[in-house]
C-alpha positions as a Markdown table, in Angstrom:
| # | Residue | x | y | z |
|---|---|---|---|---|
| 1 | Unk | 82.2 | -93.2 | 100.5 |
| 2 | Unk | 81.3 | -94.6 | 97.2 |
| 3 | Unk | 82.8 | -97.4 | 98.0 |
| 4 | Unk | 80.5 | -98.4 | 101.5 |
| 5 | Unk | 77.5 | -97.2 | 99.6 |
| 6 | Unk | 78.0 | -100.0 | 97.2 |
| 7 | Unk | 79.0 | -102.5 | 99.9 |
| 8 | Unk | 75.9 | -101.4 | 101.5 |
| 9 | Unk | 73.8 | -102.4 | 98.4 |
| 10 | Unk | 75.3 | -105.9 | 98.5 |
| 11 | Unk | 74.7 | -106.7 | 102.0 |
| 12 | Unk | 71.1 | -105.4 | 101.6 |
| 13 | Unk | 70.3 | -106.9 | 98.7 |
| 14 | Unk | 71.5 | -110.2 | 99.9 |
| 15 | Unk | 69.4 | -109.7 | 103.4 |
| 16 | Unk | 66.3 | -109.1 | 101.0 |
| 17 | Unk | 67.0 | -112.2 | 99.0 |
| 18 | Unk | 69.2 | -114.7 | 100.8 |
| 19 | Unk | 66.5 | -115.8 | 103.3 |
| 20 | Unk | 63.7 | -116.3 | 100.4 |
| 21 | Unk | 66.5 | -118.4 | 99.2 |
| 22 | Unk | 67.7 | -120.6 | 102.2 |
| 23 | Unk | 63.5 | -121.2 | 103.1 |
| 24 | Unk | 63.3 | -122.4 | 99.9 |
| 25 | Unk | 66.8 | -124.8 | 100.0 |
| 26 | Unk | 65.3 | -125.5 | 103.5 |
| 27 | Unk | 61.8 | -127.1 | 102.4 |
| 28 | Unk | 63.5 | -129.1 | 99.6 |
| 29 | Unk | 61.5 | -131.1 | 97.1 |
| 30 | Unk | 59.6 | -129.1 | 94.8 |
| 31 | Unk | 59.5 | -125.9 | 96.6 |
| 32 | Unk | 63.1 | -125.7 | 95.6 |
| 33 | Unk | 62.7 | -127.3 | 92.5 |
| 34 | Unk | 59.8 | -125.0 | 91.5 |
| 35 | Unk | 61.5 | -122.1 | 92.9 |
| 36 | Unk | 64.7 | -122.4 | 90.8 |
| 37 | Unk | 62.2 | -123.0 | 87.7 |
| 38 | Unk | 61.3 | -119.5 | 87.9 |
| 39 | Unk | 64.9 | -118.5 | 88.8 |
| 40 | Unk | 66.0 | -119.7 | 85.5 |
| 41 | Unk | 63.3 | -118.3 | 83.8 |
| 42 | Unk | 63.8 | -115.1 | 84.4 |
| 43 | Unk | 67.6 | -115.3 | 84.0 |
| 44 | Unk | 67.0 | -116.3 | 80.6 |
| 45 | Unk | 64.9 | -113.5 | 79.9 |
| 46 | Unk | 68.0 | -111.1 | 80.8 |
| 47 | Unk | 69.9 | -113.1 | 79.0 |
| 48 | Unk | 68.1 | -113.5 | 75.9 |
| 49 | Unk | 68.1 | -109.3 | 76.1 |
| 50 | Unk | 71.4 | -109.1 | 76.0 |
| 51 | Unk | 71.8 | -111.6 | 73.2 |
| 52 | Unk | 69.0 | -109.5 | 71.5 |
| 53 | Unk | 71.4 | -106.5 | 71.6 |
| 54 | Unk | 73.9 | -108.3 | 69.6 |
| 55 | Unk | 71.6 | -109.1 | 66.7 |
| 56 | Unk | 71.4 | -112.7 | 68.0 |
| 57 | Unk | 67.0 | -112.7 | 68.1 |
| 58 | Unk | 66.1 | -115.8 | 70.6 |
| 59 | Unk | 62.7 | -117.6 | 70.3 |
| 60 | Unk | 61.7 | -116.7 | 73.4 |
| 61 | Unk | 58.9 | -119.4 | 74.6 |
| 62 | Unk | 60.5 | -121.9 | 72.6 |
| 63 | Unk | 64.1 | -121.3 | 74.5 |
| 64 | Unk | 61.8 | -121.3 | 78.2 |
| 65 | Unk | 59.7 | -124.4 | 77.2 |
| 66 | Unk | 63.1 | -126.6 | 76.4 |
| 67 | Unk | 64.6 | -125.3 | 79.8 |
| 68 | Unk | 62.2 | -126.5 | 82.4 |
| 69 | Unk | 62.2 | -130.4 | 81.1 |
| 70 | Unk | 66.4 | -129.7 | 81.5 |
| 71 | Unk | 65.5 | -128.7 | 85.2 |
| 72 | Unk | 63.5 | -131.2 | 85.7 |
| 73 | Unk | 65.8 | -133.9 | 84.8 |
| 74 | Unk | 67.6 | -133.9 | 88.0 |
| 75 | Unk | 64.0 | -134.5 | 89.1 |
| 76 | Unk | 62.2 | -136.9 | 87.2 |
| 77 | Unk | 64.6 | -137.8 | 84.6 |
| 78 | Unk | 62.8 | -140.4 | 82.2 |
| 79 | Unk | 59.9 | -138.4 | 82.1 |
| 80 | Unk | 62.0 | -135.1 | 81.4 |
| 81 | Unk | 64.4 | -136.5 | 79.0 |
| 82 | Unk | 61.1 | -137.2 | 76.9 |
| 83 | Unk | 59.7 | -133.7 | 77.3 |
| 84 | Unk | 63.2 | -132.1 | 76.2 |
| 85 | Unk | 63.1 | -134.5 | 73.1 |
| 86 | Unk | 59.4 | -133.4 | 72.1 |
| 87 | Unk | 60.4 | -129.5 | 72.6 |
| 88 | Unk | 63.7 | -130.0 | 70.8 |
| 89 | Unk | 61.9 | -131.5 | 67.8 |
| 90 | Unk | 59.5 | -128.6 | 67.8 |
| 91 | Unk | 62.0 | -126.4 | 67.6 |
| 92 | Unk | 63.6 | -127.9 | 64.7 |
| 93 | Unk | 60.8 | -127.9 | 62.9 |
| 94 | Unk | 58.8 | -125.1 | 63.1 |
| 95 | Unk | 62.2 | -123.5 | 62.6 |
| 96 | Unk | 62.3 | -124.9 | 58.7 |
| 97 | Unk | 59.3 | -122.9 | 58.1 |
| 98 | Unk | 60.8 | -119.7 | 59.2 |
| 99 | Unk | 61.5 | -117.2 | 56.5 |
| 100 | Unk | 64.5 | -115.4 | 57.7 |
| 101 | Unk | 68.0 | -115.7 | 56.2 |
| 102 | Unk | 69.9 | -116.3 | 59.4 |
| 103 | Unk | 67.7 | -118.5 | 61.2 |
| 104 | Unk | 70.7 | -120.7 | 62.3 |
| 105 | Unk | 72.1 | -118.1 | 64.2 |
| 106 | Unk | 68.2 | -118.0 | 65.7 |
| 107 | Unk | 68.3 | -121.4 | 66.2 |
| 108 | Unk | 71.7 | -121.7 | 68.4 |
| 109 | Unk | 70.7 | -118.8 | 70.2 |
| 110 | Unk | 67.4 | -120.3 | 71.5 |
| 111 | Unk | 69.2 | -123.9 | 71.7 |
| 112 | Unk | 72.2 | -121.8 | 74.0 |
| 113 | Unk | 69.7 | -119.7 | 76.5 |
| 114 | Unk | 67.2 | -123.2 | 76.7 |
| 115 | Unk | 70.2 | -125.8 | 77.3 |
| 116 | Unk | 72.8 | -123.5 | 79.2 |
| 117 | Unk | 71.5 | -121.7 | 82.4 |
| 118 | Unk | 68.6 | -124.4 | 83.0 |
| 119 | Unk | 71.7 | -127.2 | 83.0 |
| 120 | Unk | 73.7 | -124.9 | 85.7 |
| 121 | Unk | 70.9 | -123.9 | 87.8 |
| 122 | Unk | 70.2 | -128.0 | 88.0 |
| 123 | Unk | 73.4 | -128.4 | 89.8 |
| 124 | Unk | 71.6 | -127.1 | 93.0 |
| 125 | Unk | 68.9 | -129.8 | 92.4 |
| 126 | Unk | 71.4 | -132.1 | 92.5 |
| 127 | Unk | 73.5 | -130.3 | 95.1 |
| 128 | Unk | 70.4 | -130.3 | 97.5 |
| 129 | Unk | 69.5 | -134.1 | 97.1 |
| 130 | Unk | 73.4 | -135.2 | 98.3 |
| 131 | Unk | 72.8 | -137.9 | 100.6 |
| 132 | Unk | 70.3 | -137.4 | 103.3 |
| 133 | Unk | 67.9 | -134.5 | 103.5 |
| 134 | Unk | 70.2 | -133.1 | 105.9 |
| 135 | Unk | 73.0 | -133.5 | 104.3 |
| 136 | Unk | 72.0 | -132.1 | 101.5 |
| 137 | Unk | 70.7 | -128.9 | 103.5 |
| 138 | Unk | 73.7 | -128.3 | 104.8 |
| 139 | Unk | 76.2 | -128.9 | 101.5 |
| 140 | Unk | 73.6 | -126.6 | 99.5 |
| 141 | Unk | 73.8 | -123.7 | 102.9 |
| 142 | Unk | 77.5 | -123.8 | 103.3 |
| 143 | Unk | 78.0 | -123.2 | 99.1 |
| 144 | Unk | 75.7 | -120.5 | 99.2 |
| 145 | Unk | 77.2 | -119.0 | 102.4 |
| 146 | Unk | 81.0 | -119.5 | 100.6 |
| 147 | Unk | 79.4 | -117.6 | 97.3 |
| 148 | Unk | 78.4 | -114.6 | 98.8 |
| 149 | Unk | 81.1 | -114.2 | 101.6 |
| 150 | Unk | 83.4 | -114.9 | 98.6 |
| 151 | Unk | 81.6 | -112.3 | 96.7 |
| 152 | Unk | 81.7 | -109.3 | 99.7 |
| 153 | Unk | 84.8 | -110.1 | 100.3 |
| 154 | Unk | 86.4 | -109.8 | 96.5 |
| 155 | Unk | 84.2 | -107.0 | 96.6 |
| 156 | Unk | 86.1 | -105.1 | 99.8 |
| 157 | Unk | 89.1 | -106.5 | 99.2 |
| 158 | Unk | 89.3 | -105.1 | 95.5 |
| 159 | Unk | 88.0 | -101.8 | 96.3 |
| 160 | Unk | 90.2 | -100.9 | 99.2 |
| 161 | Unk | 93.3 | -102.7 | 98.2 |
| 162 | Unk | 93.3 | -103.4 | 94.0 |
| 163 | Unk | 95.7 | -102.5 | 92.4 |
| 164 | Unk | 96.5 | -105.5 | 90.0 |
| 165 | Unk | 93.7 | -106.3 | 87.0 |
| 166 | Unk | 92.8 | -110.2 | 87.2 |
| 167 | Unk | 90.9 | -109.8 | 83.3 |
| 168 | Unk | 91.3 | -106.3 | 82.6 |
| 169 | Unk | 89.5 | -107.1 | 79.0 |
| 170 | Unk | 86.8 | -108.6 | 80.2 |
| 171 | Unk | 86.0 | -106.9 | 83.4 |
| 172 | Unk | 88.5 | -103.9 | 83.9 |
| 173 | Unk | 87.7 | -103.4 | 87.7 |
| 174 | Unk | 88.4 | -107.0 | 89.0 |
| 175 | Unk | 91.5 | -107.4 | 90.8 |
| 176 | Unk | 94.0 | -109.8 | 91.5 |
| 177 | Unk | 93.9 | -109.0 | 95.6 |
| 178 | Unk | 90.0 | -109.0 | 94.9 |
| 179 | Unk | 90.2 | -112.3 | 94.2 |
| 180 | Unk | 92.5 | -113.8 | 96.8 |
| 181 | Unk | 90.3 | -112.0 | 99.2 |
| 182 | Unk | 87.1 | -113.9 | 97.8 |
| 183 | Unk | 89.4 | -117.2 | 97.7 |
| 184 | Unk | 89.9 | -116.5 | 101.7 |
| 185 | Unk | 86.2 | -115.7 | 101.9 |
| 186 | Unk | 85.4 | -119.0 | 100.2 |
| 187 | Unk | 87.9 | -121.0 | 103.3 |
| 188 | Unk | 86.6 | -118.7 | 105.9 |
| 189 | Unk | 82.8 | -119.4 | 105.4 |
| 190 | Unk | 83.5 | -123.0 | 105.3 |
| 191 | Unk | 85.4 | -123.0 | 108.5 |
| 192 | Unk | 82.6 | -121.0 | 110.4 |
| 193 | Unk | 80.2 | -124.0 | 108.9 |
| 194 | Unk | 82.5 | -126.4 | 110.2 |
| 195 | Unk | 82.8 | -124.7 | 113.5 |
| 196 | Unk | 79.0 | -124.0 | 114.4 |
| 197 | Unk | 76.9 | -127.1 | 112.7 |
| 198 | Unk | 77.1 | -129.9 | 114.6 |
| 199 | Unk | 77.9 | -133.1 | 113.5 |
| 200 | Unk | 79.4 | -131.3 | 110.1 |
| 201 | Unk | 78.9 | -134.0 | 107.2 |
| 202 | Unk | 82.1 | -133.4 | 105.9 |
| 203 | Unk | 85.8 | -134.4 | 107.1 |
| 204 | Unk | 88.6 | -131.3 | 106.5 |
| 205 | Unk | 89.9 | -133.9 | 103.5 |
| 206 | Unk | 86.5 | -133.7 | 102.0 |
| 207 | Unk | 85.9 | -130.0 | 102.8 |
| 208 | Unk | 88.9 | -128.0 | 102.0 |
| 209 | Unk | 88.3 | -129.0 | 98.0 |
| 210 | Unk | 85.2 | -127.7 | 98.3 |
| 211 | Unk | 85.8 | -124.2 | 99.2 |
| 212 | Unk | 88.7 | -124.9 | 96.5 |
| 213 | Unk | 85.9 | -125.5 | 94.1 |
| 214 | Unk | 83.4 | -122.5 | 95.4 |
| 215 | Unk | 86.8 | -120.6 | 95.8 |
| 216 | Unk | 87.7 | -120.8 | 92.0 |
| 217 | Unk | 84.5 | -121.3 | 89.7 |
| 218 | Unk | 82.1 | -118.7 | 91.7 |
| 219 | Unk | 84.7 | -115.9 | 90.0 |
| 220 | Unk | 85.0 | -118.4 | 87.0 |
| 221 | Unk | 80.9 | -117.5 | 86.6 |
| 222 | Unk | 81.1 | -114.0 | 87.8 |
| 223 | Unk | 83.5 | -113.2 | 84.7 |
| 224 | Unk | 81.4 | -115.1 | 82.3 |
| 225 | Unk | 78.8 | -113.3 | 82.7 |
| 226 | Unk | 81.0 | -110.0 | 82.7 |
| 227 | Unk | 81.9 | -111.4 | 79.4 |
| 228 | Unk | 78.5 | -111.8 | 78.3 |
| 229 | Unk | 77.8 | -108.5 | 79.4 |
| 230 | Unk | 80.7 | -106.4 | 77.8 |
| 231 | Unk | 79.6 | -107.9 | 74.6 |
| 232 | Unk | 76.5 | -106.3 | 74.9 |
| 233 | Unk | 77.7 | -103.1 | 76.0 |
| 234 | Unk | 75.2 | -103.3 | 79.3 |
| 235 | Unk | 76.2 | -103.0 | 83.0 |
| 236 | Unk | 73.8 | -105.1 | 84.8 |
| 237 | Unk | 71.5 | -108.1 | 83.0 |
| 238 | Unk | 68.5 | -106.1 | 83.8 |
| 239 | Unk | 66.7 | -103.3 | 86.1 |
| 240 | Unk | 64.4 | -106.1 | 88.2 |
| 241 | Unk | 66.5 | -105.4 | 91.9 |
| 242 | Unk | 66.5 | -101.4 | 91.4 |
| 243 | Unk | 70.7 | -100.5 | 92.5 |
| 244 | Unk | 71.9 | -104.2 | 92.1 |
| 245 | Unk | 71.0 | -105.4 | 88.7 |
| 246 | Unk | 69.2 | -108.6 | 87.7 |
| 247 | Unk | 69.1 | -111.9 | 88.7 |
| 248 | Unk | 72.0 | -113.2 | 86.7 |
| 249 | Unk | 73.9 | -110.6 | 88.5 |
| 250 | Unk | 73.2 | -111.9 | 91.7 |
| 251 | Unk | 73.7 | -115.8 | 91.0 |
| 252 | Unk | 76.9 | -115.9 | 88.2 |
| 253 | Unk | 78.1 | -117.5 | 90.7 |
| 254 | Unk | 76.2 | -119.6 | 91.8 |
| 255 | Unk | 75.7 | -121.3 | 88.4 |
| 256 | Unk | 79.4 | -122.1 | 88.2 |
| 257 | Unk | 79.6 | -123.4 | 91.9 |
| 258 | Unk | 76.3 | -125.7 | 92.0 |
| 259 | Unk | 77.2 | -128.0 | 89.2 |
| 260 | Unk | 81.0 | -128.3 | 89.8 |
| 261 | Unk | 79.8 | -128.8 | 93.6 |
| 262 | Unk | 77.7 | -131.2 | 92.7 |
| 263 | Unk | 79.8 | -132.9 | 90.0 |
| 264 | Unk | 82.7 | -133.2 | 92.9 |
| 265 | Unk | 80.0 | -134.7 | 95.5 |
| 266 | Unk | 79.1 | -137.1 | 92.9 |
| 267 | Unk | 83.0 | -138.2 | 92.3 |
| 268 | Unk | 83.0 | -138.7 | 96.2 |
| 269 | Unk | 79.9 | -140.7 | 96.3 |
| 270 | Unk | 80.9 | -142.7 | 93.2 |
| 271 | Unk | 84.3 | -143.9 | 94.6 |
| 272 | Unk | 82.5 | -144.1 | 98.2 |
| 273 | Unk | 84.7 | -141.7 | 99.5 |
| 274 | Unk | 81.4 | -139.6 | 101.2 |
């Protein structure tokens, strides 16, 4: 019983959130762009608490203020490359004046939170503005739809049929079937793109590395940030979605998937394979 109430959780919450999400990947531009802006922000706010409860104190504004020109690179690059520079020198700085004894440790902290998630979170930027609008639509939908069917899946699979620990120290109740079953999840997902959206932008040779990407580095993200977690002795990154966690609860994933999505599109594009 436990085990559907917390499958029910999932599905809800991701009814609640997923089609803020795809109207958002669907406008494109800076709805998306703006939209993911405050995405990371508030991802680095959970993060920054749980850094917090391992004695590593982030500058809070400074860490936000050097993340949104990091976004915005994928955007406007010369322009944002400048504003990171101008942050990143402020930081330095005013950090010299700082009377504390361990204001390195400070200093990487608010370097880590302000470089780290922003940098990820641009992969869907970049993921969105493959090719065409509409191609880009459609690459951006079918990793989001491979994420979460990977992540209900690994979910059901792991709960009903676990018995194997994929990273017992990191995250005790992920499973080896847990995963294979988000791995197929990853495939499956894919295939119903494939099957349903006419005129799918992607050949099976292109395709099938790309659920092997989604496949591998969406569980790649969830443990990191299981990692992250155990170190701070929390179980969620934060209360905001009351019986699900935070928002870096709901898109570890994601962050790993975007960018090595993106970084694989670009490979394709580069040697004019897509």
């Amino acid at each position: 019983m436990k085990t559907a109430s917390e499958l029910t959780k999932r599905i809800c919450s991701a009814v609640v959130a997923a089609p803020v999400f795809l109207l958002a990947a669907w406008l494109g531009g800076w709805y998306f762009t703006g939209g993911l802006i405050l995405v990371t922000i508030v991802i680095q706010l959970e993060i920054i608490s749980m850094l917090t409860r391992q004695e590593m104190h982030t500058r809070t504004v400074m860490a936000v203020l050097l993340g949104i020109p990091v976004i915005l690179m994928a955007v406007v690059p010369g322009m944002a490359w400048m504003l990171f520079l101008g942050v990143l020198l402020l930081i330095l700085v005013t950090e010299i004046f700082r009377d504390h004894t361990e204001g390195w440790r400070h200093l990487l902290s608010t370097i880590l939170v302000g470089v780290m998630v922003p940098a990820l979170m641009s992969g869907l930027i970049i993921l969105r503005q493959t090719g065409d609008d509409r191609t880009g639509f459609i690459l951006t939908l079918t990793m989001l739809l491979m994420v979460w069917t990977n992540d209900t899946l690994a979910f059901f699979g792991g709960k009903t049929m676990g018995k194997h620990k994929l990273a017992p120290k990191i995250s005790p109740a992920k499973t080896i079937e847990g995963f294979l079953w988000g791995f197929f999840g990853s495939f499956l997902a894919l295939g119903l793109c494939m099957y349903f959206i006419s005129d799918y932008p992607l050949g099976l040779e292109a395709a099938l590395p790309f659920a092997l990407i989604v496949g591998l580095m969406g569980p790649a993200g969830d443990l990191a940030e299981s990692k992250l977690k155990r170190s701070s002795g929390i179980k969620d990154s934060s209360g905001l979605m009351p019986g699900h966690g935070g928002l870096y609860d709901r898109l570890d994933a994601i962050l790993f998937s975007a960018p090595a999505a993106a970084v694989y599109f670009y490979a394709l594009q580069y040697f004019s394979i897509l």
